[in-house]
C-alpha positions in Angstrom: 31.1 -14.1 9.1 28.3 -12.4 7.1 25.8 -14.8 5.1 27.0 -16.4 1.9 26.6 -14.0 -1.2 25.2 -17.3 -2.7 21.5 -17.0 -2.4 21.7 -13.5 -4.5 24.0 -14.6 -6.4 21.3 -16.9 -7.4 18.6 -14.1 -7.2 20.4 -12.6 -10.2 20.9 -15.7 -12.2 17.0 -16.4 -11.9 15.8 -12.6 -12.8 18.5 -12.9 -15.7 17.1 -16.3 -17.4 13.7 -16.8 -16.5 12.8 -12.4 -16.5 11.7 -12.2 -13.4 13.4 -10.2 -10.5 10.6 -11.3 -7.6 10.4 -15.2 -7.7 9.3 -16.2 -4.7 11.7 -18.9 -4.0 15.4 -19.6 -4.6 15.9 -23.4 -5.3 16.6 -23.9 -2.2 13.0 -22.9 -0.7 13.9 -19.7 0.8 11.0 -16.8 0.4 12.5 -14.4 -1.5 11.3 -10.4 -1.0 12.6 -7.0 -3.3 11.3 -4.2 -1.2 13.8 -4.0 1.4 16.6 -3.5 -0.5 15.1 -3.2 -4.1 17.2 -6.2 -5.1 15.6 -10.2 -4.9 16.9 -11.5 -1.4 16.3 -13.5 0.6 13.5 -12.8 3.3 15.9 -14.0 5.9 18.9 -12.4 5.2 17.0 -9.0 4.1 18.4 -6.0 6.5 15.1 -4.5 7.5 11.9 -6.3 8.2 9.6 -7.8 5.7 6.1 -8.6 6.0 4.3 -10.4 3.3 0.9 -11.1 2.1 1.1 -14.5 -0.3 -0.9 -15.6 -3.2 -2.0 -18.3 -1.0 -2.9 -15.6 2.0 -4.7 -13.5 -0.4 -7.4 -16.4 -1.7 -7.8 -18.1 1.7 -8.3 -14.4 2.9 -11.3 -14.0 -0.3 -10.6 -10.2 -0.4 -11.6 -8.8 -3.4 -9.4 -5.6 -3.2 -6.4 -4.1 -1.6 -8.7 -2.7 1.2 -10.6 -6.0 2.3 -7.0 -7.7 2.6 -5.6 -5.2 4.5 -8.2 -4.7 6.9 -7.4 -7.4 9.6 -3.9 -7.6 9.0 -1.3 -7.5 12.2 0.0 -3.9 12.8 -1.9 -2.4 9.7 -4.3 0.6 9.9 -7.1 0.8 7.4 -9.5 3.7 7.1 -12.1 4.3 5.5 -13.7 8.0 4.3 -15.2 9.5 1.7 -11.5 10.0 0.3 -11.5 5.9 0.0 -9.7 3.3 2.2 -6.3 4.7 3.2 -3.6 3.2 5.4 -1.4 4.1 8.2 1.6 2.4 9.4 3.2 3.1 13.3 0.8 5.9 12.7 1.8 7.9 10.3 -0.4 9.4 7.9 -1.9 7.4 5.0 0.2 10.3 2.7 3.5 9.4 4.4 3.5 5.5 3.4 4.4 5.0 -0.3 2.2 2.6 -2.7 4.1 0.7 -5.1 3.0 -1.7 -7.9 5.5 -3.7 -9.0 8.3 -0.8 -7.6 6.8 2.4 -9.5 4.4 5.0 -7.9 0.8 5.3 -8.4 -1.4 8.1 -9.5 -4.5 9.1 -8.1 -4.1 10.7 -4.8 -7.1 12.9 -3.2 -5.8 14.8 -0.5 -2.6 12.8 0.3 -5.0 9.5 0.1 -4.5 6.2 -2.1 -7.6 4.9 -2.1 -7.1 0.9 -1.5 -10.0 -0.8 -3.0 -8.9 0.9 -6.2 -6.2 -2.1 -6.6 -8.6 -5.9 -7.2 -6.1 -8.7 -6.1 -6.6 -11.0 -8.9 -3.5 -9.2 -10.5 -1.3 -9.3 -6.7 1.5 -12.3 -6.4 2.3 -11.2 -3.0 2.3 -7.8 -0.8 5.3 -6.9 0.9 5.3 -4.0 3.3 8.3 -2.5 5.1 7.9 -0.5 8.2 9.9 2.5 9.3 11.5 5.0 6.6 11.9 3.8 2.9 13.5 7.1 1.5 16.5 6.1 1.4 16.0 3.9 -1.6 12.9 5.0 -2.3 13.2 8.9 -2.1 9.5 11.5 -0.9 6.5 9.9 0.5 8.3 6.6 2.2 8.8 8.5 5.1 6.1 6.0 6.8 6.7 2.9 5.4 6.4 1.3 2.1 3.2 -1.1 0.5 5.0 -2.9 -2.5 2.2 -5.2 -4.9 3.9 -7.3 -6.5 1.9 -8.5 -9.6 1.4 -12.5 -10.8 3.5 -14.1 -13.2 3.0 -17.0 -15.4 4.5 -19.8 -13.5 2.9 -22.8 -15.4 2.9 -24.0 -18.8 -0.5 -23.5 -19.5 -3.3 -22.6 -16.9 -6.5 -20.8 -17.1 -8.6 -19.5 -13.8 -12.0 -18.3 -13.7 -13.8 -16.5 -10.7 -17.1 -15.6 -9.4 -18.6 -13.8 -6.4 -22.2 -12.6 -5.3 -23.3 -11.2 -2.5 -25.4 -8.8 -0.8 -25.9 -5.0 -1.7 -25.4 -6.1 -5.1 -21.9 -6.8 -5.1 -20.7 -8.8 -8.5 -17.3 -9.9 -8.8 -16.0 -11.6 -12.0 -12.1 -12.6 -13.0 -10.6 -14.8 -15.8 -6.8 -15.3 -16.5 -4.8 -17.5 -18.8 -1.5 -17.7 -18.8 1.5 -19.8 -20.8 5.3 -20.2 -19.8 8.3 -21.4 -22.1 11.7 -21.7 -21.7 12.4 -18.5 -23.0 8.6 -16.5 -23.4 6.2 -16.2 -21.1 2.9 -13.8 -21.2 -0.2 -13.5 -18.7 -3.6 -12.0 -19.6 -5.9 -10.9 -16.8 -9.8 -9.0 -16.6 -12.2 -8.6 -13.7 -15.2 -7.3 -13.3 -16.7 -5.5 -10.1 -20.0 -4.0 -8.7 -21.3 -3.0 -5.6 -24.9 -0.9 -4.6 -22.5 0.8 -1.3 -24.0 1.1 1.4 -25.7 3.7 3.8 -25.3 4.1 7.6 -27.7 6.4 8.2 -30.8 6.6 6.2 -32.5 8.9 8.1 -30.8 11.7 5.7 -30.5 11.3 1.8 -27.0 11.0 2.3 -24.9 8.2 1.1 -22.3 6.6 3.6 -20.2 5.2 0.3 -20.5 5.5 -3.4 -21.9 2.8 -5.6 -19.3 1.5 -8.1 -18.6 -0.1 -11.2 -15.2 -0.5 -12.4 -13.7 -3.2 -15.1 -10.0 -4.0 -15.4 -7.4 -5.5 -17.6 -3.6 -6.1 -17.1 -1.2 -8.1 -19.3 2.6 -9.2 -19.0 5.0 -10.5 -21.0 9.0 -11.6 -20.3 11.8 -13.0 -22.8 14.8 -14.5 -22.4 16.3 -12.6 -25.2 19.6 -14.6 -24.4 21.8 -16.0 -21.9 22.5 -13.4 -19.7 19.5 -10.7 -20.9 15.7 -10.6 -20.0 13.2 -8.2 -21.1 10.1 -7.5 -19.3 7.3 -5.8 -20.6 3.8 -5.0 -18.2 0.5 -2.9 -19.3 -2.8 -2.2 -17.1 -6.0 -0.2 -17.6 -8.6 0.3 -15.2 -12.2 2.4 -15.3 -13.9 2.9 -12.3 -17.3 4.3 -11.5 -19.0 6.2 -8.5 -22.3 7.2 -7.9 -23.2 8.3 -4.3 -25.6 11.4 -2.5 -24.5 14.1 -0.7 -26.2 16.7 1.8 -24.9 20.0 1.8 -24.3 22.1 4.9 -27.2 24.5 3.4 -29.0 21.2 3.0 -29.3 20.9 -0.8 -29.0 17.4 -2.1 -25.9 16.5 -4.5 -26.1 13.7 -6.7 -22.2 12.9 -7.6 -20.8 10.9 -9.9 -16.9 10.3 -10.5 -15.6 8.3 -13.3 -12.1 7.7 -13.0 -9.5 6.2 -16.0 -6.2 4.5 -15.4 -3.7 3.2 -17.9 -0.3 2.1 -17.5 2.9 0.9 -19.2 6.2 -0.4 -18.4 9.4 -1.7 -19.7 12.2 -3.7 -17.6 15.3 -5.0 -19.1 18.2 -7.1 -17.2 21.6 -7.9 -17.9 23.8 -10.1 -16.2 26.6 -8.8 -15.9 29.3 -11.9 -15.5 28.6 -13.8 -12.5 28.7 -11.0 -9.7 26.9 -8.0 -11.1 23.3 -7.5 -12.9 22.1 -3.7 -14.4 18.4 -3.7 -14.4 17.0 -0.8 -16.6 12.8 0.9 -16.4 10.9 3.0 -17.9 7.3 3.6 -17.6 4.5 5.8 -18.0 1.3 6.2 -16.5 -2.2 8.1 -16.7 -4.8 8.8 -14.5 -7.7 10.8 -15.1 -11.0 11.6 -13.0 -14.3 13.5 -13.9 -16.4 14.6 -11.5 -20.1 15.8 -12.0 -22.0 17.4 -9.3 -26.0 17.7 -9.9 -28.1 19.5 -7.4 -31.4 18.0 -7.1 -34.3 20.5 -8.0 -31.6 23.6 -8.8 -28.4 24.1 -10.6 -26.7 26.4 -8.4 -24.3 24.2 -6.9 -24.1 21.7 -10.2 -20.7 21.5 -11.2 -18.2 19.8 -13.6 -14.6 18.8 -12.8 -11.7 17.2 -15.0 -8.2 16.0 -13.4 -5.7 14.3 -15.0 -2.4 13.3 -13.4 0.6 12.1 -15.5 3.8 10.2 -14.2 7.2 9.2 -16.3 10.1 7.5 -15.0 13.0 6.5 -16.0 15.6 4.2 -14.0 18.9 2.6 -13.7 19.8 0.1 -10.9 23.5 -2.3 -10.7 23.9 -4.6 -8.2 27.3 -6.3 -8.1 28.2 -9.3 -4.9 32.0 -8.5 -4.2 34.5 -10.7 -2.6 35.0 -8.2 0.6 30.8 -7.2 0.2 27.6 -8.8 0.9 26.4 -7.0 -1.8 26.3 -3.3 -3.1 23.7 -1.5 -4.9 23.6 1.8 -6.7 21.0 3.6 -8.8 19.7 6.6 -10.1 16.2 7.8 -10.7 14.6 10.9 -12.8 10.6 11.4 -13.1 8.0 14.0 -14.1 4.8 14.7 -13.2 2.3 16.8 -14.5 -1.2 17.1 -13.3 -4.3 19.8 -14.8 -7.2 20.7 -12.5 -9.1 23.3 -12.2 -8.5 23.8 -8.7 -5.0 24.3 -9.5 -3.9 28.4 -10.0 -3.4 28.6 -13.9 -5.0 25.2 -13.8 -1.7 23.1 -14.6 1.1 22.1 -12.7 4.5 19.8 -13.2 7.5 19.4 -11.1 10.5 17.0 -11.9 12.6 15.0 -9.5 15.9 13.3 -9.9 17.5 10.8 -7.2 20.8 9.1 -6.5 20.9 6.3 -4.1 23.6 3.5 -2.8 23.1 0.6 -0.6 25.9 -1.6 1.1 26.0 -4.7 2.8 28.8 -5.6 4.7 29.9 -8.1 7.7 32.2 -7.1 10.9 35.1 -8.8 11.2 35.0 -11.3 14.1 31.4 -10.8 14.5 29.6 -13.7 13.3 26.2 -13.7 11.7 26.4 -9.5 11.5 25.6 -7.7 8.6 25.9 -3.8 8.5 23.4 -2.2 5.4 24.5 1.7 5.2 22.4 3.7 2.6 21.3 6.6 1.4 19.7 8.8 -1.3 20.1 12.4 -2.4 17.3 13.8 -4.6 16.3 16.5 -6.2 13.2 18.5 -6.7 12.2 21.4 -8.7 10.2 22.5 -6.5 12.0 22.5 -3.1 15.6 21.5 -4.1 18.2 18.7 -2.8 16.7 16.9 0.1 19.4 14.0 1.7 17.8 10.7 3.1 20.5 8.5 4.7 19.6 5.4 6.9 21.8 2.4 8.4 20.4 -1.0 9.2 22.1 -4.1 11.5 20.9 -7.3 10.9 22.3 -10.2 13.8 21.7 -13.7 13.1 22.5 -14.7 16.9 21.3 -18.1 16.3 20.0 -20.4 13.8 16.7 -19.4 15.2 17.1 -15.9 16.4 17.3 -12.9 14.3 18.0 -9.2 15.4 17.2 -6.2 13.6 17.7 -2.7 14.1 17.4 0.4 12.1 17.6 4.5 11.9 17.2 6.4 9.2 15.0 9.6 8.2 11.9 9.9 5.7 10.3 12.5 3.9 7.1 13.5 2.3 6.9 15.7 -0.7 4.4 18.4 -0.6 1.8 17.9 -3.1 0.1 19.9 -6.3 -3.0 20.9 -4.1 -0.7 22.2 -1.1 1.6 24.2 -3.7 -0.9 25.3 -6.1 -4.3 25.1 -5.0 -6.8 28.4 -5.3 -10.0 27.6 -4.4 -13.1 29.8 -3.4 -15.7 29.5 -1.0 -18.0 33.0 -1.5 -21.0 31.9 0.2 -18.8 30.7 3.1 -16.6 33.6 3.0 -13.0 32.1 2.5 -10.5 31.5 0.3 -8.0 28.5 0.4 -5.0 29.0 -1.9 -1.7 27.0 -1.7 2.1 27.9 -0.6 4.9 27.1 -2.9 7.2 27.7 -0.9 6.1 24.8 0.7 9.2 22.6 2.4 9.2 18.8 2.8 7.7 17.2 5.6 10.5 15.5 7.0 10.9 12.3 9.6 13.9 10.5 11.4 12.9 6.9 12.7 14.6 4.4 15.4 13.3 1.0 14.7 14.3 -2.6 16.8 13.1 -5.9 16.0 14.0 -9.6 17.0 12.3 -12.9 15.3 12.6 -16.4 17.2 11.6 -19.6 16.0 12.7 -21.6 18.6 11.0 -24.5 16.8 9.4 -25.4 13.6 5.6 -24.7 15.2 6.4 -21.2 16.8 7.0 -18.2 15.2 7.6 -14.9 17.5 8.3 -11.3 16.8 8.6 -8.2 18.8 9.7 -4.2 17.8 9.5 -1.7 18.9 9.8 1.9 17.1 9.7 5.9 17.1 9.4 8.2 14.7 9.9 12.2 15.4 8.3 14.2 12.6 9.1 17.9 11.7 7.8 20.8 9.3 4.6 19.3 9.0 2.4 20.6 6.6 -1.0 22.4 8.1 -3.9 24.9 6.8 -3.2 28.0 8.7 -4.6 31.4 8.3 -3.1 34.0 6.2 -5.6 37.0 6.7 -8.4 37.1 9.0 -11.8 37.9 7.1 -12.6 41.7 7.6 -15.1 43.9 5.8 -15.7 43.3 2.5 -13.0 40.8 2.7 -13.1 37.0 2.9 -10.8 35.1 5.4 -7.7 33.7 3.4 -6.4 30.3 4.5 -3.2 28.5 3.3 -0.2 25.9 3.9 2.9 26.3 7.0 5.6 24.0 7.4 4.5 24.8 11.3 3.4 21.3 12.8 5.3 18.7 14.8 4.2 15.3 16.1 6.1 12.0 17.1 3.9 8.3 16.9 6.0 5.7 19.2 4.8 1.9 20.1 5.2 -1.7 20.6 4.6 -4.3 18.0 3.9 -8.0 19.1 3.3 -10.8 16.7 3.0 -14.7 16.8 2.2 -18.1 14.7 2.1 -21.4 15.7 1.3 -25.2 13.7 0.3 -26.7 16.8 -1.4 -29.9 14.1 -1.1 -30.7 10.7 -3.9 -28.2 8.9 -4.2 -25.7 12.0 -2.6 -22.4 11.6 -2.9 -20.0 14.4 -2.0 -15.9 14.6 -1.8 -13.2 16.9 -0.6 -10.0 17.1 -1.0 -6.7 19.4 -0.2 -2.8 18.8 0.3 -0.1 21.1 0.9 3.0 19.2 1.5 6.5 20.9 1.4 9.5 19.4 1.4 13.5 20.0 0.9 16.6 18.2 3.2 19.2 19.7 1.3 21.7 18.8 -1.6 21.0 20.8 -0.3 18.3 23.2 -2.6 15.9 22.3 -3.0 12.2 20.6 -2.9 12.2 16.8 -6.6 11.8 15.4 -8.1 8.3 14.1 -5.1 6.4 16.1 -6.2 3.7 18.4 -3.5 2.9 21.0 -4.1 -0.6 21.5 -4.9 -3.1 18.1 -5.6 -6.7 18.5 -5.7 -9.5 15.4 -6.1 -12.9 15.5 -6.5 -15.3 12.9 -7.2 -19.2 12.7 -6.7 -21.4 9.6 -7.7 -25.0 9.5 -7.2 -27.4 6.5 -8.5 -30.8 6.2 -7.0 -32.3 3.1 -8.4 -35.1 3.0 -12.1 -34.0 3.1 -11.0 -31.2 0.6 -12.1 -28.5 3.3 -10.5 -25.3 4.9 -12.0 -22.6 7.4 -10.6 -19.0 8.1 -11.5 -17.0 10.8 -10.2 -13.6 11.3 -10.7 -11.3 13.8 -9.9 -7.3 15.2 -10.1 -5.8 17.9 -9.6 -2.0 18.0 -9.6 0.2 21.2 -10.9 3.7 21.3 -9.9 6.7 19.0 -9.6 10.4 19.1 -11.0 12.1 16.7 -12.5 15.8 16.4 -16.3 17.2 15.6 -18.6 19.3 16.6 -20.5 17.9 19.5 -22.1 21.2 20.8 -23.6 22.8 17.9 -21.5 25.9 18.0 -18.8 25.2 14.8 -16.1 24.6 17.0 -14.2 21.9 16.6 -14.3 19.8 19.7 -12.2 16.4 20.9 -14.4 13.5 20.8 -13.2 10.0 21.4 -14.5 7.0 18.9 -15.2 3.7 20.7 -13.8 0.3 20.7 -15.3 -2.1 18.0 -14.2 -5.6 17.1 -14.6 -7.2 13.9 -14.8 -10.4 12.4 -14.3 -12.2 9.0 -15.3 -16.0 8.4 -14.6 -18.3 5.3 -15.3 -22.1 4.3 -14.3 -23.5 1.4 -14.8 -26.7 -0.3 -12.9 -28.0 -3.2 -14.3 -29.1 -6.3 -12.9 -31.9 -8.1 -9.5 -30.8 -8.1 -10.7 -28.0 -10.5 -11.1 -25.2 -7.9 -13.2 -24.3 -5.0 -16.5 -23.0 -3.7 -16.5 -21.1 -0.5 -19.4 -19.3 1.7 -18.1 -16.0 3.6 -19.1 -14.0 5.7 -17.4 -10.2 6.1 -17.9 -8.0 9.2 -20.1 -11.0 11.4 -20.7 -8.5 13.5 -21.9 -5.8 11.8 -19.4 -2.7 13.5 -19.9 0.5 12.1 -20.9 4.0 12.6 -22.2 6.8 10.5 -19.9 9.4 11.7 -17.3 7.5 13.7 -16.5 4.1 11.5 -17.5 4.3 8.0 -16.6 0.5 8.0 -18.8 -1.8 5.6 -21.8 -3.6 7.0 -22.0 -7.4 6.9 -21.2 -8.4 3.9 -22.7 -12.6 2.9 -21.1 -13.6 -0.5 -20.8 -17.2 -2.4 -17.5 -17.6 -4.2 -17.0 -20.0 -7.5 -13.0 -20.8 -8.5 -12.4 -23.0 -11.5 -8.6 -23.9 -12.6 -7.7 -25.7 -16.0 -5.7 -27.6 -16.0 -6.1 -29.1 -13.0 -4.7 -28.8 -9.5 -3.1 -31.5 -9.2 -1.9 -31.7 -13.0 -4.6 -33.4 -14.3 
């Protein structure tokens, strides 16, 4: 029989009266997750895999931003460039995984990238990432995987937090919340604060490795139970962020850059119970994003230069979810947003494109099979740029035992092409070429086999395995439109010409072999080709190692975290000879290493000493990773932590 509609059942009762779809636990304890099926459930019972990144992981962890968290984690790919820190899951590009914030898209993207350290984690509950293709719920750009933020919520009376870090190069952090819940209101105020000189890798040149930045943040929330069986749920964010960083042209000019970017968003979430079986959750938000970016040539004004890019999103949303007698549950939705960006590195400086999506998810047990639940789904949206695009995928989750759980899924992705591939026109007269964009452009397009099992096969051991393969299709590549001739520069644009595939093996364990000792491993192998040139995918290492060790001893108020990576050797492509030719290089293994103590203070909060990348792995050209970073840490909490 399939598992008890009970736990959602409950899941809707909670989002209903206390306006929040993502607690984290059903009464009964169980974690609860949205991302896998956009609907609370429970982490057990969810049809694809879940992994999650707690409140609790995320201050043991003392990551400032989206970037330092991730970095470390099992089976996650961070990467860092002068784009930002961007991530890859089973290899796919950073472009194909989908960033979320609370279930709506962010803005911001430079060539395909999210840049990580953009999001601070004093405003992050929990992350939850799901592996594989999300488009069938989630429609262009999961065709990777999907990073869903998931931000905190008043979950206390009263409480107010303070925070405070210092380190080396300069780096400042600050944070203060307070927050108050009711029976029927609740609201959360949040700021921070953050600073950093960046750092340089090679100072032989004037060139700076990464930017300097500055950037100050506030977010707010506020939920009502406006009645018995409706919530409202209202969210708002602004951030303004800062760069400053050198760069050396290929002429060999020295830039001075500065980028100051400018982020505001809004959102709107009502829920209605719908009897005892059936909830309608309603959204609507809106976000901005702007950059400016000045370029000052030191000692000339030739190259100097002045960009503004703005970006803005609307969405609108509809979602029911109903638990039938003969039905696990079924969910069905629909989906319309616009976006609209200005550049001037757009032709006619402006573009916009509108997108519309339709998606239905069952669940559903087999007669006569116990503990088998079949999740069938799928989405059809459509663009206005490229038209109706299907994305149907079919999941089987087998609880064989109590203890044993078997997953396995297949579905197909996509990746919409973006502004700069469609519309780009962009000159190069001293080089002699002109890159201009193809909008005729179709989507990059993915279908995905994924298996998984999880065994407990006692409360101190935790194992996972998967395995997975991803074939990808009409990927988009520069390509060259018209040779340079006399007179005439070389024109370069966008195919749908490329093909690759990424496969590999996923291996993951915890064990509580004492009270206060935590320990995790995990191990990667990921292969990948691109058919075009039969060879590996760039900046993918085939075998990724993570271990981590937490130790708590209560009773002298102290914990430890250890965490540590081990990353083999990556191919990647320069120019080793001299000549301009792009040649295949191979980066080398490096391992890194992450320590933490912390101490607590009175019941109040915490001081902890940490130490980021112990071992100081990096390269100028090969691993633009951060150098060893020493920081002191300050946490205050009123009231206090154990009610006082």
């Amino acid at each position: 029989m399939p598992p008890s509609p009970t736990p959602l059942l409950l899941g809707l009762a909670l989002a209903a009266s206390s306006a929040r779809a993502e607690d984290p636990a059903d009464e009964a304890g169980a974690e609860v997750v949205v991302t896998a099926t956009r609907t609370a459930t429970s982490r057990a019972e969810a049809p694809v895999a879940v992994e999650v990144i707690t409140r609790e992981d995320i201050v043991a962890a003392g990551a400032e931003n989206l970037a330092d968290l991730l970095e470390g984690q099992p089976g996650l790919d961070v990467e860092r460039s002068y784009l930002g820190a961007a991530l890859r899951l089973q290899g796919m590009n950073p472009d194909q995984v989908l960033i979320l914030v609370d279930g709506e898209r962010v803005l911001g993207a430079k060539d395909g990238v999210i840049d990580l350290s953009r999001f601070p984690v004093e405003a992050i509950e929990r992350v939850e990432i799901v592996k594989g293709p999300g488009s069938a719920l989630y429609g262009a750009d999961a065709m990777g995987g999907v990073v869903n933020l998931i931000t905190r919520a008043p979950d206390e009376p009263l409480r107010a937090e303070l925070h405070l870090r210092g380190g080396g190069r300069g780096t400042q952090d600050a944070s203060a919340s307070v927050e108050a819940k009711g029976e029927r209101l609740s609201g959360q105020l949040l700021a921070g604060a953050h600073r950093s000189d960046g750092y340089d890798l090679s100072p032989e040149d004037e060139a700076t490795t990464a930017s300097a930045f500055q950037q100050w943040d506030v977010a707010g929330q506020g939920r009502a139970a406006l009645g018995p069986n409706l919530s409202l749920a209202a969210r708002g964010s602004g951030t303004r962020r800062s760069l400053q960083g050198v760069e050396v042209s290929g002429g060999g000019a020295v830039l001075d850059r500065l980028s100051v970017i400018e982020e505001a968003q809004l959102g709107l979430t009502p829920r209605l119970l719908l009897g005892a079986r059936s909830m309608l959750t309603l959204g609507a938000s809106g976000s901005l994003y702007r950059e400016q970016q000045l370029v000052d040539q030191r000692g000339a004004t030739a190259l100097d230069t002045y960009e503004d890019h703005q970006e803005r999103l609307g969405e609108l949303s509809a979602q029911l979810d109903r638990a039938t007698g003969d039905h696990h549950l079924l969910t069905v939705g629909a989906e319309g947003l616009g976006v609209w960006m200005d550049s001037p590195r757009l032709d006619g400086g402006h573009g916009a494109r509108a997108r519309a999506g339709l998606f239905v998810q069952d669940v559903w047990g087999v007669p006569g099979v116990s503990g088998l639940s079949v999740v069938p789904g799928a989405r059809l949206e459509l663009d206005s740029w490229y038209g109706v695009v299907p994305a149907p995928r079919l999941a089987l989750r087998w609880q064989a035992s109590p203890r044993l759980t078997v997953r396995v899924s297949a579905g197909t992705g996509y990746r919409a092409p973006s502004f700069k591939e469609l519309l780009l026109r962009f000159e190069n007269p001293g080089a002699g070429y002109v890159v201009e964009g193809t909008p005729t452009l179709r989507p990059e397009t993915s279908r995905s086999l994924q298996l998984g099992a999880e065994w407990a096969p006692n409360d101190k051991l935790w194992l996972s395995a998967g395995v997975f393969h991803n074939d990808l299709t009409d990927l988009i590549t520069i390509t060259t439109l018209k040779a340079a001739s006399a007179g005439e520069p070389a024109r370069y644009g966008y195919a749908n010409v490329a093909s690759a595939w990424t496969a590999g093996v996923e291996l993951a364990a915890e064990a509580r072999p004492a009270d206060g000792l935590q320990l995790k491993a995990s191990y990667t192998l990921t292969e990948s080709r691109d058919e075009s040139i039969q060879l590996p995918l760039e900046g993918r290492a085939r075998h990724r190692g993570t271990a981590q060790v937490n130790l708590n001893l209560d009773t002298l108020g102290l914990s430890a975290q250890a965490r540590a990576a081990l990353v083999g050797a990556r191919p990647l492509t320069g120019d080793t000879d001299g000549d301009g030719a792009p040649d295949r290089i191979e980066a080398p293994p490096y391992a890194a290493l992450d320590l933490r103590l912390e101490r607590s203070v009175w019941g109040r909060g915490a001081v902890a000493l940490g130490v980021d990348n112990l071992l100081n792995a990096g390269d100028p050209s090969l691993l633009t990773m951060p150098p060893r970073l020493v920081y002191l840490s300050v946490d205050l909490t009123h009231p206090r932590r154990d009610g006082a």
